[in-house]
C-alpha positions as CSV (number, residue, x, y, z in Angstrom):
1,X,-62.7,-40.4,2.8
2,X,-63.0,-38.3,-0.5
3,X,-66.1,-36.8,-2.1
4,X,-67.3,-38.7,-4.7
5,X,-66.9,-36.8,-7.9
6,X,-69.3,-37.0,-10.7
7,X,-68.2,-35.9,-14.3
8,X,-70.4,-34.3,-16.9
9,X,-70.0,-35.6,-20.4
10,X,-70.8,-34.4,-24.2
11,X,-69.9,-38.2,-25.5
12,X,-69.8,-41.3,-25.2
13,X,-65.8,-41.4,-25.5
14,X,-65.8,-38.8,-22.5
15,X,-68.1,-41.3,-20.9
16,X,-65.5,-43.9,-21.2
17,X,-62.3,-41.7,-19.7
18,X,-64.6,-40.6,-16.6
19,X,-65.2,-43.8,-15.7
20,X,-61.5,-44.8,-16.0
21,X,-60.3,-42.0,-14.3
22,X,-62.0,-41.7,-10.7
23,X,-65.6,-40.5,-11.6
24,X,-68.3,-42.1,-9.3
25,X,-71.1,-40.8,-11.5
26,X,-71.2,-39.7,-15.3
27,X,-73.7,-36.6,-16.2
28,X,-74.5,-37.6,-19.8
29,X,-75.1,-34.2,-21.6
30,X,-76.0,-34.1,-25.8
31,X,-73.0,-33.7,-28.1
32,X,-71.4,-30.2,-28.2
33,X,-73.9,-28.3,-26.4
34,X,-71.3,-28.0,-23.2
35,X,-71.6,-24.1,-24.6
36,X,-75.3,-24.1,-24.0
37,X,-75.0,-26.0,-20.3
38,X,-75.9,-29.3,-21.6
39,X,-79.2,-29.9,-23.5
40,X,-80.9,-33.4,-23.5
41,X,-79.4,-36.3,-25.2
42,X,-80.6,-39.2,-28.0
43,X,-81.0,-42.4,-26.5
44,X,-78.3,-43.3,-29.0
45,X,-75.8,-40.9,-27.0
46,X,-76.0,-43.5,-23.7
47,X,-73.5,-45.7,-23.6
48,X,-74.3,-49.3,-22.8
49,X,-73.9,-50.3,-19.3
50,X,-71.7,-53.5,-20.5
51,X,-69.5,-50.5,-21.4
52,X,-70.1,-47.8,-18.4
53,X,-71.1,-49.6,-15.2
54,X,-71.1,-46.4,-13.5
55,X,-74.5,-44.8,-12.6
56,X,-75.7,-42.1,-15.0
57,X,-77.7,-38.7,-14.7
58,X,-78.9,-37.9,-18.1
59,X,-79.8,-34.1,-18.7
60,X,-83.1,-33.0,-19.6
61,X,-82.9,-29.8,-20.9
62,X,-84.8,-28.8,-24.1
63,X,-82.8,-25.4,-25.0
64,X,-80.3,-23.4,-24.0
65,X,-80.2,-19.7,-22.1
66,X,-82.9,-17.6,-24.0
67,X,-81.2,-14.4,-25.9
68,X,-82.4,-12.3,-23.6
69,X,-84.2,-12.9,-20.3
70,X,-83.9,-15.4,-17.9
71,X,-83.2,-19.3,-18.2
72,X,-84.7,-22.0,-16.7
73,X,-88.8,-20.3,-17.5
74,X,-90.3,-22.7,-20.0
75,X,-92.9,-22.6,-22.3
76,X,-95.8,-24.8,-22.2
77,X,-94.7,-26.6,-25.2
78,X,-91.0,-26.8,-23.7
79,X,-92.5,-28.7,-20.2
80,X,-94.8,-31.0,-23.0
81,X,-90.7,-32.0,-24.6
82,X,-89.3,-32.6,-21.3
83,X,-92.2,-35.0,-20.3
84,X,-91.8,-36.9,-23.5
85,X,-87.7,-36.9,-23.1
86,X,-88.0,-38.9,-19.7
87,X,-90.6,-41.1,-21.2
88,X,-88.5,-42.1,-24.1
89,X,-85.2,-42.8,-22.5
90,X,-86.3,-44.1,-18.9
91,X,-86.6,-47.2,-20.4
92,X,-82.9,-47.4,-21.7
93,X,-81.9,-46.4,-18.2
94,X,-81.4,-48.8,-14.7
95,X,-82.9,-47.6,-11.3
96,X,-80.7,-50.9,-9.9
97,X,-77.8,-49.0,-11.0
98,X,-78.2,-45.7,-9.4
99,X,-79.6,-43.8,-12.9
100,X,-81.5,-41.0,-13.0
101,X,-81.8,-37.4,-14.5
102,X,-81.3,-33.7,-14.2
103,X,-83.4,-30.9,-14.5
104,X,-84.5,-27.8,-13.3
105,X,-87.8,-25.8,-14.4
106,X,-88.6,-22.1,-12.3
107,X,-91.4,-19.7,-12.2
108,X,-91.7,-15.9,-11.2
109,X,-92.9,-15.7,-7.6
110,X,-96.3,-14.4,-6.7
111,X,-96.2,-12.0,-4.5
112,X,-99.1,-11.3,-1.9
113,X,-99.3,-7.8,-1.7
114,X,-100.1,-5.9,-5.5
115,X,-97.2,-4.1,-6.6
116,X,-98.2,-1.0,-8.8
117,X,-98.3,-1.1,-12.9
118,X,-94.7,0.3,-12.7
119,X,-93.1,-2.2,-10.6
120,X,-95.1,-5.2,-13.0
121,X,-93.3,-4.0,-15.6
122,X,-89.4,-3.9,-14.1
123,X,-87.9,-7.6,-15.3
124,X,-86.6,-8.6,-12.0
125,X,-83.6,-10.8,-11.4
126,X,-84.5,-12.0,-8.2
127,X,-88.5,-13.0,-8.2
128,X,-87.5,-16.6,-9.2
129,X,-88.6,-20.0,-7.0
130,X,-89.0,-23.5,-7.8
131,X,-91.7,-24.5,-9.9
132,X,-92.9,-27.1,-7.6
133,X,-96.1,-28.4,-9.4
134,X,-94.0,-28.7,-12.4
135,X,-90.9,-30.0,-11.2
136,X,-93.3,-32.9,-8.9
137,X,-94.8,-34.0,-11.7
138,X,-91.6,-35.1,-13.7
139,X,-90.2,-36.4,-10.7
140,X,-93.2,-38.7,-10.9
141,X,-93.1,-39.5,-14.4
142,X,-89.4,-40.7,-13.9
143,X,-89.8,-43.1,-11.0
144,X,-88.1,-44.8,-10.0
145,X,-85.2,-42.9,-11.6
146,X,-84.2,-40.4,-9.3
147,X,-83.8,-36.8,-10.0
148,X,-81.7,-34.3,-9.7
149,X,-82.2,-30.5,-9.6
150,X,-80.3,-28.4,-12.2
151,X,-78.2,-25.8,-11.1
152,X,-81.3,-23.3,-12.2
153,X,-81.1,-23.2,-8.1
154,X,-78.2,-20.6,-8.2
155,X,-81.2,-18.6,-9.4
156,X,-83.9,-19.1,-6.7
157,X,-84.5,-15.7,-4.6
158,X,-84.5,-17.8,-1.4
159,X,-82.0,-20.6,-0.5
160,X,-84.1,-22.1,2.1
161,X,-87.4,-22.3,0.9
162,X,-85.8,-23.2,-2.4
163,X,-84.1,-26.8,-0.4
164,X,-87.7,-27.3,1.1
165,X,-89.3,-27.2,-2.2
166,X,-86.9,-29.6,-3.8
167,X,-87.5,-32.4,-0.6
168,X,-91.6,-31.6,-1.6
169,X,-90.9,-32.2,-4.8
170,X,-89.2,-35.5,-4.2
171,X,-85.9,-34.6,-5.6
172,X,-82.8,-36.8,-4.6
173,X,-80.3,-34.4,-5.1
174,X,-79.2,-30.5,-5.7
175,X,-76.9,-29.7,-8.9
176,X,-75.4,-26.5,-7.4
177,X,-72.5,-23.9,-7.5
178,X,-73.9,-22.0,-4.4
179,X,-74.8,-19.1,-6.4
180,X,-74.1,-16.8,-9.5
181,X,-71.4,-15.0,-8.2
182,X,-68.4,-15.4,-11.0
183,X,-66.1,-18.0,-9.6
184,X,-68.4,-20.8,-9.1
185,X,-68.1,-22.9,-6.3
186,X,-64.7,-21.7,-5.1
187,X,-66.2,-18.0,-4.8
188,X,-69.4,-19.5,-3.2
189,X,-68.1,-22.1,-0.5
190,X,-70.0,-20.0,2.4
191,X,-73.1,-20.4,0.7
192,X,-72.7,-23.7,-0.2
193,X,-72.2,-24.7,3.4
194,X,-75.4,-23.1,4.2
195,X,-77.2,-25.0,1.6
196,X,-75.6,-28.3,3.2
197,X,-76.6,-26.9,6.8
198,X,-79.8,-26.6,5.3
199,X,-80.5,-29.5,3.7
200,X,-78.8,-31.3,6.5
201,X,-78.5,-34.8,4.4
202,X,-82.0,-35.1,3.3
203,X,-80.8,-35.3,-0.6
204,X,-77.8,-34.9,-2.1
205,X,-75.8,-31.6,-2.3
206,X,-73.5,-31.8,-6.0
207,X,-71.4,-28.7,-6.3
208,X,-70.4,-27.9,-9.5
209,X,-69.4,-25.1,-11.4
210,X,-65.7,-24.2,-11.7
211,X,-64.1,-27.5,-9.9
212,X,-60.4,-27.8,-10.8
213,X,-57.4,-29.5,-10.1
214,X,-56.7,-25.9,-8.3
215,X,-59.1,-25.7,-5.9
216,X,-60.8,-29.2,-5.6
217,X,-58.7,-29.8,-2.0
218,X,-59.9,-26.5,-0.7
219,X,-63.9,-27.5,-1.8
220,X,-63.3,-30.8,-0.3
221,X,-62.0,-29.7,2.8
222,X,-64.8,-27.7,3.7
223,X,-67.7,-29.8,2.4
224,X,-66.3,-32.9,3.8
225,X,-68.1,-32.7,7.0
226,X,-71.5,-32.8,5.4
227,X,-73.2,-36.2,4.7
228,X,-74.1,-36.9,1.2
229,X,-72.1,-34.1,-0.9
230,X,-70.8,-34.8,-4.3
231,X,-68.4,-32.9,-6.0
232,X,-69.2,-32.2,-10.0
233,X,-66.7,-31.0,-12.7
234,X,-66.4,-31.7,-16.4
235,X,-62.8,-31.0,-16.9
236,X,-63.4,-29.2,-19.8
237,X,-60.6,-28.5,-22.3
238,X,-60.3,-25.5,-24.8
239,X,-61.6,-27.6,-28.0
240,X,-65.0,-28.9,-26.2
241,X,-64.2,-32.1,-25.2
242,X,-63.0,-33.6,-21.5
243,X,-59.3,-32.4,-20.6
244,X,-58.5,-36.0,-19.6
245,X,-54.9,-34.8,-18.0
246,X,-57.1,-32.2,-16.0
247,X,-59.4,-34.8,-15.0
248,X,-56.9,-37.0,-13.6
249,X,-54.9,-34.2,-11.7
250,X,-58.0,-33.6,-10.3
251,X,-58.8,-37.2,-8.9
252,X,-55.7,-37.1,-7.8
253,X,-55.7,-33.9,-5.5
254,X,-58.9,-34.8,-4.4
255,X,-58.0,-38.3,-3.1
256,X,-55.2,-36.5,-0.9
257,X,-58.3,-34.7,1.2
């Protein structure tokens, strides 16, 4: 049987072409800010489920990647918008129908041991974790939407207590491309699997990042196996909207696996 696909969308037309096209699941994203990685939508930007009867994951996401730094470490005041962004369009949204959202909020890891003034100092890539007191408390707020964590995983230091922290935190899914390596999913299926081994079916495991026409059979024939993988894509085209053709060469390869 094939992976379910779900399709991230920047509006409400895209919406409408995903669902006609072999999507499973629509990722509703706020107009043109595909650039940014998808910021949170208006309630105005969900399209009415007489017209999409998929499911929907709606992005919470106040900004973009900082200009310098890393992304995915919010302000206090940014945490106080996503809070009031799940309160405002939960009720627009339907638990019955499979709805829920995405996000992802990180922290620097605290260390046990002191590291000296000069090592305090260094910026380092790899201190990040999940910011599970955080991340809890919006899950909660959005029941009984479920959630979904943003693919800020690809930056966690360690994969596995990163998967445990997500099942504490209550999340029903993983938005992931297995890591940063350039690539995406395709240059990251090893890790992938051992995110899938790791989570072992508990929530769902969404790979996304780079999923084409090209290489969707070769994902889906590795992931396959796993229970409860999703494969994400949004068939992007070079003027910022969905590349319908690609879309539909893409639900077509994938329903040969």
């Amino acid at each position: 049987m094939a992976l379910p696909l779900e399709v991230a969308v920047f509006n409400t037309s895209d919406a409408l072409n995903a669902s006609h096209h072999g999507a499973a699941r629509v990722e509703i994203n706020a107009p043109d800010s595909y650039a940014l990685g998808g910021l949170t939508p208006a309630a105005s930007d969900l399209p009415h489920p007489s017209d999409l009867p998929l499911p929907v994951r709606v992005m919470i996401r106040p900004r973009g990647p900082p200009p310098s730094g890393r992304d995915f470490l919010y302000a206090p005041a940014e945490i106080d918008a996503m809070r009031a962004d799940i309160a405002r369009l939960a009720p627009v949204m339907h638990a019955s129908r499979g709805d829920g959202f995405v996000f992802g909020v990180l922290k620097r890891r605290k260390e046990e041991e002191e590291e000296d003034e000069e090592e305090e100092e260094e910026d380092d890539d790899d201190d990040l974790e999940v910011d599970v007191e955080t991340c809890a408390e919006l899950v909660r707020l959005a029941r009984p939407l479920d959630c979904t964590f943003h693919r800020a995983f690809d930056s966690v230091r360690d994969v596995d207590e990163g998967v445990e922290a997500l099942i504490r935190c209550g999340f029903a899914g993983v938005l992931t491309a297995g890591g940063r390596a350039e690539g995406g999913c395709a240059a990251n299926l090893d890790r992938l699997e051992s995110i899938c081994d790791r989570v072992a079916g508990r929530i769902e495991v969404v790979a996304g990042g780079g999923v084409r026409h090209h290489n969707v059979q070769a994902l889906a024939a590795r992931l396959a196996r796993y229970k409860r993988v999703w494969l994400h894509t949004a068939a992007m085209g070079v003027e910022g909207s969905m590349n319908k053709n690609e879309l539909i060469r893409l639900t077509e390869e994938l329903a040969t696996t």
